[in-house]
Backbone as CSV, one residue per row, in Angstrom:
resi,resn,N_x,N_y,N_z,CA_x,CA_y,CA_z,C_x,C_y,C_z
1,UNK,115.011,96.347,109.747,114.860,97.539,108.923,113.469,97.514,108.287
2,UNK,112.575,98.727,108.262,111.379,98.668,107.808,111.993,98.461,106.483
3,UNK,110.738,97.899,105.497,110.346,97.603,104.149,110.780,99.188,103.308
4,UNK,110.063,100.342,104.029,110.463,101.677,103.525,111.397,101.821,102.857
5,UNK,112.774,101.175,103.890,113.851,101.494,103.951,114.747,100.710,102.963
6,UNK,113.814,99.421,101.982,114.919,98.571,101.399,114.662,99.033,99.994
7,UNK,112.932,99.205,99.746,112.118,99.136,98.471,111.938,100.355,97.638
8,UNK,112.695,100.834,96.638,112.265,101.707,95.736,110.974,101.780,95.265
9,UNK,110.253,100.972,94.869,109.240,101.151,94.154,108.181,100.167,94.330
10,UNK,107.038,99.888,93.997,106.298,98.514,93.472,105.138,98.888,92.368
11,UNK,105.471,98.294,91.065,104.760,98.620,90.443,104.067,97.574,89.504
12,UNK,102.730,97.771,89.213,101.646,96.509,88.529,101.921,96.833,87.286
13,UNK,102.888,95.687,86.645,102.757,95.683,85.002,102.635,94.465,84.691
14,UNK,101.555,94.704,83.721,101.375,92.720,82.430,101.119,92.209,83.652
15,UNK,100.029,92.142,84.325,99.577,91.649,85.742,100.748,90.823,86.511
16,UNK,101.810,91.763,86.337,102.555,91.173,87.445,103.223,92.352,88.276
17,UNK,103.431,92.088,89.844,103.514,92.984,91.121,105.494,93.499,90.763
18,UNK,105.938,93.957,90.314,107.273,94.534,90.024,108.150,95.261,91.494
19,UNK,109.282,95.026,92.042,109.476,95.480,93.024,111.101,96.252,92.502
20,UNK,111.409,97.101,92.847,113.062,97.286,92.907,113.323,97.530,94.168
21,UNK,114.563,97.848,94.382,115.158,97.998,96.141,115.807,99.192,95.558
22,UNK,115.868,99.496,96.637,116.990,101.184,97.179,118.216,100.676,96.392
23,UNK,118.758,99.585,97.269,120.550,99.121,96.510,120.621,97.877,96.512
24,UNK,121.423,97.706,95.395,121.965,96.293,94.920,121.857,95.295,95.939
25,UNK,121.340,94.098,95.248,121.261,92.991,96.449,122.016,91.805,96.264
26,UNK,121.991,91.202,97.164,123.096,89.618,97.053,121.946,88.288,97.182
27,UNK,122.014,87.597,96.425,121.551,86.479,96.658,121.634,85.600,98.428
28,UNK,122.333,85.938,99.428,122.126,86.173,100.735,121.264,87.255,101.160
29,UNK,120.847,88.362,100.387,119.850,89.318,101.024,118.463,88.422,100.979
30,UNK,118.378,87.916,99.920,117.030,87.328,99.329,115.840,87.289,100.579
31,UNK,116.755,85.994,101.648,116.006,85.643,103.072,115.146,87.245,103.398
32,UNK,116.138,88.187,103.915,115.600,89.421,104.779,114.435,90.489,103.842
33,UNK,115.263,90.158,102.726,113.942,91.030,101.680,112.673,90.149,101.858
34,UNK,112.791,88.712,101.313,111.359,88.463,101.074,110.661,88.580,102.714
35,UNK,110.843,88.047,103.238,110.734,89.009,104.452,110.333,90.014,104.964
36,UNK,110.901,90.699,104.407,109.916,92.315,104.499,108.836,92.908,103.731
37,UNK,109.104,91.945,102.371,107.719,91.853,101.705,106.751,91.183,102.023
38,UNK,106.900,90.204,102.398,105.847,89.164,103.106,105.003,89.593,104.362
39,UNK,106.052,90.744,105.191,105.368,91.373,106.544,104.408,92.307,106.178
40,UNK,104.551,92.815,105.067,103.421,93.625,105.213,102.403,93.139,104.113
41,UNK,102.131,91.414,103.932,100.935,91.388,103.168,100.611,90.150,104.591
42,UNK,99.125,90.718,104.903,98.890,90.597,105.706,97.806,89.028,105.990
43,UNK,98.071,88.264,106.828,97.635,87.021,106.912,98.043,85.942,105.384
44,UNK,99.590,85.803,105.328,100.137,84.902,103.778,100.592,84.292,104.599
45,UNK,100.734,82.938,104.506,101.560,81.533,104.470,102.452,81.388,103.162
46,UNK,103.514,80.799,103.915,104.674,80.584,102.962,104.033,79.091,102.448
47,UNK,104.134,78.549,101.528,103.885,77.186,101.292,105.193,76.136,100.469
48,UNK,105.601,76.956,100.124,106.739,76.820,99.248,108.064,77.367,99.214
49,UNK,109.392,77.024,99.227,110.541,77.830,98.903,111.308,76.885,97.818
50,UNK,111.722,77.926,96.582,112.469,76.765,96.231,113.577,77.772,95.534
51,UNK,114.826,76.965,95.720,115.973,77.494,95.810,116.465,76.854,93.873
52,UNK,117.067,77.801,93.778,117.808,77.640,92.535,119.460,78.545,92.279
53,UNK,119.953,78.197,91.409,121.095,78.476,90.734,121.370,80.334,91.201
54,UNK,120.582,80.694,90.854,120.536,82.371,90.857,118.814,83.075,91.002
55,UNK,118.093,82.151,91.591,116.870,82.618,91.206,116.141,81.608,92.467
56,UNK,115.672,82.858,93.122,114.557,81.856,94.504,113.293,82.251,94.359
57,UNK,112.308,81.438,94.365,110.866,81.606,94.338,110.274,80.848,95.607
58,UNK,109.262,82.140,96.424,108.584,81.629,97.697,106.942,81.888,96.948
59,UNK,106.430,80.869,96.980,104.847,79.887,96.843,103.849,80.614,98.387
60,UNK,103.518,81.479,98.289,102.678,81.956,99.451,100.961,82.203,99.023
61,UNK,100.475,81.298,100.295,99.157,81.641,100.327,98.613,82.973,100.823
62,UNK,97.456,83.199,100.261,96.951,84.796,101.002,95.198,85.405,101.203
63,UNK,95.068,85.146,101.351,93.084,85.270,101.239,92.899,84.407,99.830
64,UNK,93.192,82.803,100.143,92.551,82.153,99.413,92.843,82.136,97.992
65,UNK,94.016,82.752,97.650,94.805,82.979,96.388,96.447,82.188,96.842
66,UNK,96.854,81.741,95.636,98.111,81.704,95.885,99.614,82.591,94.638
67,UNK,100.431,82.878,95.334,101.422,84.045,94.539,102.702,83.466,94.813
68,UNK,103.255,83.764,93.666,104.781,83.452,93.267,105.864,84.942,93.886
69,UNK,106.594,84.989,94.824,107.433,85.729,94.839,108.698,85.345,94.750
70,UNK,109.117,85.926,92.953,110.174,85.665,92.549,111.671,86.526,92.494
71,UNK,112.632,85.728,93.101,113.920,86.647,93.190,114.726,86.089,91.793
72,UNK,115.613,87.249,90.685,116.164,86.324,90.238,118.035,87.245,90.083
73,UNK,118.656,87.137,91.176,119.541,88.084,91.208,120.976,88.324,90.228
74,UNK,121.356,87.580,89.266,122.081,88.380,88.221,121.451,89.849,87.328
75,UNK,119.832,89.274,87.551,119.003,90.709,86.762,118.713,91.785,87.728
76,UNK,118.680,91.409,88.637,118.744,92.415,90.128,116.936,92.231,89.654
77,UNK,116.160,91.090,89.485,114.574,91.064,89.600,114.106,90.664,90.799
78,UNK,113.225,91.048,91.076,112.337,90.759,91.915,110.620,91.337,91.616
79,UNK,109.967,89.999,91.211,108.358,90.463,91.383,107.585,89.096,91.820
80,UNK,106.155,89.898,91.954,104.603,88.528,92.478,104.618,88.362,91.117
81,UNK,103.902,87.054,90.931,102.967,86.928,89.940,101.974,85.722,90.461
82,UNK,100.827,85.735,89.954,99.735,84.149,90.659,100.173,82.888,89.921
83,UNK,99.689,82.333,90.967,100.350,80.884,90.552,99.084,80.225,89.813
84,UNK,97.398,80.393,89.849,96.665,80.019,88.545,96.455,81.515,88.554
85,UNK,95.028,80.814,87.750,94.189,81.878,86.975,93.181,82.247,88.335
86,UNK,92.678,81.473,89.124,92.139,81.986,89.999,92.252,83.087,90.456
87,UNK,93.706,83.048,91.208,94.653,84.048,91.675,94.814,85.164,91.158
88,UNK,94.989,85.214,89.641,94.990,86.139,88.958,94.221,87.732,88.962
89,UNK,93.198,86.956,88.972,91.799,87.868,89.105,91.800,88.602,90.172
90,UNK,92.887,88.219,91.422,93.262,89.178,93.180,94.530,89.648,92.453
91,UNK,95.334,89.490,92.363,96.610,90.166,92.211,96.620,91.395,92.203
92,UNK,95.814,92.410,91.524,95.451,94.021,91.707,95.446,93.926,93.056
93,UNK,94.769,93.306,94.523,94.740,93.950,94.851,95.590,93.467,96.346
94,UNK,96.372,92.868,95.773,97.561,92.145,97.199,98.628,93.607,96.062
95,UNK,98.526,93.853,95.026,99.532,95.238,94.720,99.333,96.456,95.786
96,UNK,97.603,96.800,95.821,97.776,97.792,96.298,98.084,97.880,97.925
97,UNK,97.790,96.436,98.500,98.167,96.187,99.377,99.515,96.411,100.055
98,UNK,100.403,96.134,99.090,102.076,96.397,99.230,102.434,97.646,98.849
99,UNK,101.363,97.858,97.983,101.395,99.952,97.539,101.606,100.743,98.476
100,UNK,100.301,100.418,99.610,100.108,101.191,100.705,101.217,101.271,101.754
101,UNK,102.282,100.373,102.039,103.183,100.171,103.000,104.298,100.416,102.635
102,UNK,104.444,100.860,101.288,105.697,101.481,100.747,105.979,102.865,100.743
Protein backbone atom coordinates (compact mmCIF):
# COMPACT_ATOMS: atom_id res chain seq x y z
CA UNK A 1 0.00 0.00 0.00
CA UNK A 2 1.45 3.41 -0.97
CA UNK A 3 2.45 5.74 2.06
CA UNK A 4 -0.61 8.06 0.57
CA UNK A 5 -2.76 5.59 1.57
CA UNK A 6 -1.74 5.03 5.42
CA UNK A 7 -0.58 8.82 6.41
CA UNK A 8 -2.87 11.66 7.34
CA UNK A 9 -0.59 14.23 7.74
CA UNK A 10 3.23 15.17 8.50
CA UNK A 11 3.83 18.02 10.26
CA UNK A 12 7.23 20.08 11.67
CA UNK A 13 6.61 21.11 15.26
CA UNK A 14 9.35 22.06 18.24
CA UNK A 15 11.77 20.65 15.51
CA UNK A 16 10.28 17.53 15.50
CA UNK A 17 8.79 15.60 12.07
CA UNK A 18 4.96 14.68 13.55
CA UNK A 19 3.15 11.96 11.53
CA UNK A 20 -0.62 10.69 12.05
CA UNK A 21 -2.16 7.77 9.93
CA UNK A 22 -5.57 7.58 8.21
CA UNK A 23 -6.63 4.74 11.07
CA UNK A 24 -5.79 3.42 14.24
CA UNK A 25 -2.75 1.30 14.42
CA UNK A 26 -1.53 -1.88 16.30
CA UNK A 27 1.72 -2.22 17.60
CA UNK A 28 2.06 -5.20 14.76
CA UNK A 29 1.42 -2.40 12.13
CA UNK A 30 4.57 -0.60 13.41
CA UNK A 31 6.96 -3.06 10.93
CA UNK A 32 4.76 -1.97 7.56
CA UNK A 33 4.35 1.74 8.58
CA UNK A 34 7.89 2.45 9.38
CA UNK A 35 8.36 1.07 6.23
CA UNK A 36 6.57 3.18 4.25
CA UNK A 37 8.06 6.01 5.86
CA UNK A 38 11.44 5.01 5.40
CA UNK A 39 10.63 4.32 1.43
CA UNK A 40 10.20 7.45 0.64
CA UNK A 41 13.25 9.14 2.44
CA UNK A 42 15.54 8.49 0.08
CA UNK A 43 19.11 6.77 0.45
CA UNK A 44 18.50 6.06 4.89
CA UNK A 45 20.02 3.09 6.54
CA UNK A 46 18.36 1.59 9.34
CA UNK A 47 21.11 1.41 12.05
CA UNK A 48 19.15 0.68 14.89
CA UNK A 49 15.76 -0.98 16.06
CA UNK A 50 14.86 -1.10 19.40
CA UNK A 51 11.87 -2.67 20.66
CA UNK A 52 10.08 -1.76 23.84
CA UNK A 53 6.99 -2.31 26.06
CA UNK A 54 4.61 -0.11 23.82
CA UNK A 55 7.01 2.09 22.07
CA UNK A 56 9.56 1.16 19.00
CA UNK A 57 12.26 3.44 17.90
CA UNK A 58 14.25 2.85 14.40
CA UNK A 59 17.95 4.84 14.56
CA UNK A 60 18.30 5.63 10.69
CA UNK A 61 21.06 7.15 8.86
CA UNK A 62 20.42 9.68 5.95
CA UNK A 63 22.77 12.18 4.10
CA UNK A 64 25.13 12.08 6.88
CA UNK A 65 22.60 12.91 9.68
CA UNK A 66 21.17 10.52 11.93
CA UNK A 67 17.05 10.42 13.05
CA UNK A 68 15.00 8.80 15.58
CA UNK A 69 11.75 7.32 14.19
CA UNK A 70 9.61 6.96 17.03
CA UNK A 71 6.41 4.72 17.42
CA UNK A 72 4.72 4.95 20.73
CA UNK A 73 1.26 3.12 20.34
CA UNK A 74 -1.08 3.49 23.48
CA UNK A 75 -0.81 7.44 22.34
CA UNK A 76 -1.42 6.41 18.75
CA UNK A 77 2.35 8.67 18.30
CA UNK A 78 4.41 8.51 15.80
CA UNK A 79 7.29 11.17 14.90
CA UNK A 80 11.40 11.90 13.62
CA UNK A 81 13.34 13.66 15.80
CA UNK A 82 17.64 13.87 15.42
CA UNK A 83 19.54 11.94 17.35
CA UNK A 84 22.44 15.03 18.00
CA UNK A 85 22.61 18.44 17.40
CA UNK A 86 24.33 17.95 14.21
CA UNK A 87 21.34 16.38 12.80
CA UNK A 88 19.27 18.85 14.02
CA UNK A 89 20.26 21.61 11.87
CA UNK A 90 18.83 18.88 8.56
CA UNK A 91 15.70 17.86 10.07
CA UNK A 92 13.68 20.79 8.12
CA UNK A 93 14.62 19.30 5.42
CA UNK A 94 14.27 15.23 5.51
CA UNK A 95 10.39 17.02 6.65
CA UNK A 96 9.97 18.43 3.50
CA UNK A 97 11.24 15.53 2.02
CA UNK A 98 8.38 13.28 3.47
CA UNK A 99 6.10 16.49 2.79
CA UNK A 100 6.50 15.99 -0.79
CA UNK A 101 5.41 12.17 -0.96
CA UNK A 102 2.45 12.62 1.09
Amino acid sequence: MPIQDKIKSVQYMNNQIVITFINEWFQDDIHSLSQAILSSITEHQIKEHILGADRENIRFACQSNEFLLNFEYYSQSCWIDAHDPESQTNIFTLYRQLEANV
